[in-house]
C-alpha positions as CSV (number, residue, x, y, z in Angstrom):
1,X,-6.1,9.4,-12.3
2,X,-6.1,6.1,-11.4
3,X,-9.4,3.9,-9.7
4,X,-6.7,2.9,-6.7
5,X,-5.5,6.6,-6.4
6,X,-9.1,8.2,-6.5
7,X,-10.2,5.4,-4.0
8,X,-7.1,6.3,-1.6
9,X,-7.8,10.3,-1.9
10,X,-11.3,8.7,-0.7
11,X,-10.2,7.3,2.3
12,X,-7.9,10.1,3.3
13,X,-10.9,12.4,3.1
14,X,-12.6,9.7,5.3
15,X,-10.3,9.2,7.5
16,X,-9.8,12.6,8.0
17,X,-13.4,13.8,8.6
18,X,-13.8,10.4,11.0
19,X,-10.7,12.0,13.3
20,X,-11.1,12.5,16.9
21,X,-15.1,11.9,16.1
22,X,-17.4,9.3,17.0
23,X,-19.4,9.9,13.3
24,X,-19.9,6.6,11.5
25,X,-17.5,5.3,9.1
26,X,-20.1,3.8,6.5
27,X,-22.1,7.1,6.4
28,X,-19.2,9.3,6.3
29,X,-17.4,6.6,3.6
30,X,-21.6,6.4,2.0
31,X,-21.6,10.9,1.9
32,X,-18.2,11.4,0.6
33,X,-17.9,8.6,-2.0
34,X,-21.4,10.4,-3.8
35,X,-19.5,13.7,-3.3
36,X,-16.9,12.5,-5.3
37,X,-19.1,10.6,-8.0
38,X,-16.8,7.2,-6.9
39,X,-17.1,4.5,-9.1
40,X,-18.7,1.2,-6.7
41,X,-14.9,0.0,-7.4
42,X,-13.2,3.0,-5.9
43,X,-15.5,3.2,-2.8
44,X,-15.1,-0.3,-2.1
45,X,-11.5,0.0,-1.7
46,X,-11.4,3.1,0.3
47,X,-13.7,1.2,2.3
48,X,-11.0,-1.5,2.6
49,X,-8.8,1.2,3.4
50,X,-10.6,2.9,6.0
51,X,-11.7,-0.1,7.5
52,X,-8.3,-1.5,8.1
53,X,-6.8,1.7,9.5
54,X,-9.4,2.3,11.8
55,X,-9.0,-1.3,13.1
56,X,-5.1,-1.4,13.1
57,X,-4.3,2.6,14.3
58,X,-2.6,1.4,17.3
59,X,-0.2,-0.6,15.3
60,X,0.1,1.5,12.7
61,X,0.9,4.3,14.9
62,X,3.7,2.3,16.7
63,X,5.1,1.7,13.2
64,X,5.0,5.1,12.0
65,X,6.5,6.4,15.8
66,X,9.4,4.2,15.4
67,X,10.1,5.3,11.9
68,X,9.9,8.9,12.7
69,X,13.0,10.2,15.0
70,X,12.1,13.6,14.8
71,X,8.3,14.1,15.1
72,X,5.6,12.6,17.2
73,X,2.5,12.0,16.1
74,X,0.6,14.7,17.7
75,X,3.1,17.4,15.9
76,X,2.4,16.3,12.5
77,X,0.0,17.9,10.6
78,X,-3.5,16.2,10.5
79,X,-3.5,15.2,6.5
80,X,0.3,13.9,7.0
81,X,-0.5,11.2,9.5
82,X,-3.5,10.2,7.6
83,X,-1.9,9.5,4.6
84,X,1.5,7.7,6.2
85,X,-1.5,5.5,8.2
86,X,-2.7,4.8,5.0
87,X,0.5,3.8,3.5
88,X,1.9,1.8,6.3
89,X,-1.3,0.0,6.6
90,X,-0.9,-1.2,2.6
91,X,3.1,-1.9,3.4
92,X,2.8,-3.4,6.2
93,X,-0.6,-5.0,7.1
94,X,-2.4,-5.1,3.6
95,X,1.0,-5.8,1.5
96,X,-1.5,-6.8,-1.5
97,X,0.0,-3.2,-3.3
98,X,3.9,-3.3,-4.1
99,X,5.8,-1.0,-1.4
100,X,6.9,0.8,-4.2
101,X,3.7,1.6,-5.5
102,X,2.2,2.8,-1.8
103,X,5.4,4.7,-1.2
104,X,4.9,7.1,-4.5
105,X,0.8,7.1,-3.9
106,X,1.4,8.8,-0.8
107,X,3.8,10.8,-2.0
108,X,1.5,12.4,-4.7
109,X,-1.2,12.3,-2.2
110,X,1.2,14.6,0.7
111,X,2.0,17.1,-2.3
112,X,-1.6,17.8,-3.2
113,X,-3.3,17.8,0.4
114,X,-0.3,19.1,2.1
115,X,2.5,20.6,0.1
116,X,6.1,19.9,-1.6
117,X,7.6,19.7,2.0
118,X,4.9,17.0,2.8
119,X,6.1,15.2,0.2
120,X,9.7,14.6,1.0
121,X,8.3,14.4,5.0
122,X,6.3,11.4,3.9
123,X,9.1,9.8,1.4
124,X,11.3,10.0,4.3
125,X,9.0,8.3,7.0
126,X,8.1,5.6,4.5
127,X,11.7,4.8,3.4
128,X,12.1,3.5,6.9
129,X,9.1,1.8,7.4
130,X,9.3,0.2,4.1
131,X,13.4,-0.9,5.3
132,X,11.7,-2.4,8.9
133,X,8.9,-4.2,6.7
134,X,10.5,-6.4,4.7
């Protein structure tokens, strides 16, 4: 597994924890990078991550609204958001990471946090975000 995957499960994990809690990010980031033995590399880019999600949620949210005809946000599950907040962030925010590249992260991520189903959920959503970004 990859340093940009491993720091990405990171910040979902972060992300997730931090969720409708007023905890603080850098301990939360601090407690589960040293529960996961992450490299300085990896935490500092789930760092990046988490930072730029946190700071851009209303955006991304919008985004991921639009792209999604069938689902709001409050009916997703919990992990699924997280990780299509992560993604759009890096498509459209970040764009340092090929669209490609986030698309089929996220992907992997959905089917091991979420399921199959979570997969093709999240393939779907990012399809038309990635269209609308470019």
């Amino acid at each position: 597994m990859g340093k940009r995957h491993q720091a990405r499960e990171l910040a979902l994990k972060v992300l997730f924890q931090l969720e409708g809690t007023s905890d603080d990010p850098a301990e939360v980031l601090a407690y589960h990078a040293s529960e996961n033995a992450a490299t300085d590399d990896v935490a500092g880019f789930a760092g990046q991550l988490v930072r730029g999600v946190m700071a851009n949620q209303d955006r991304l949210d919008a985004i991921l609204s639009e792209a999604s005809e069938h689902w709001k946000l409050d009916q997703m599950a919990k992990v699924d958001r997280i990780i299509l907040r992560i993604a759009v962030y890096e498509i459209a925010i970040d764009r340092r990471v090929p669209t490609k590249a986030a698309i089929n992260e996220s992907i992997e991520l959905a089917k091991t946090f979420s399921g199959d189903e979570a997969g093709r959920f999240v393939n779907g959503i990012l399809g038309k975000v990635a269209a609308t970004a470019t």
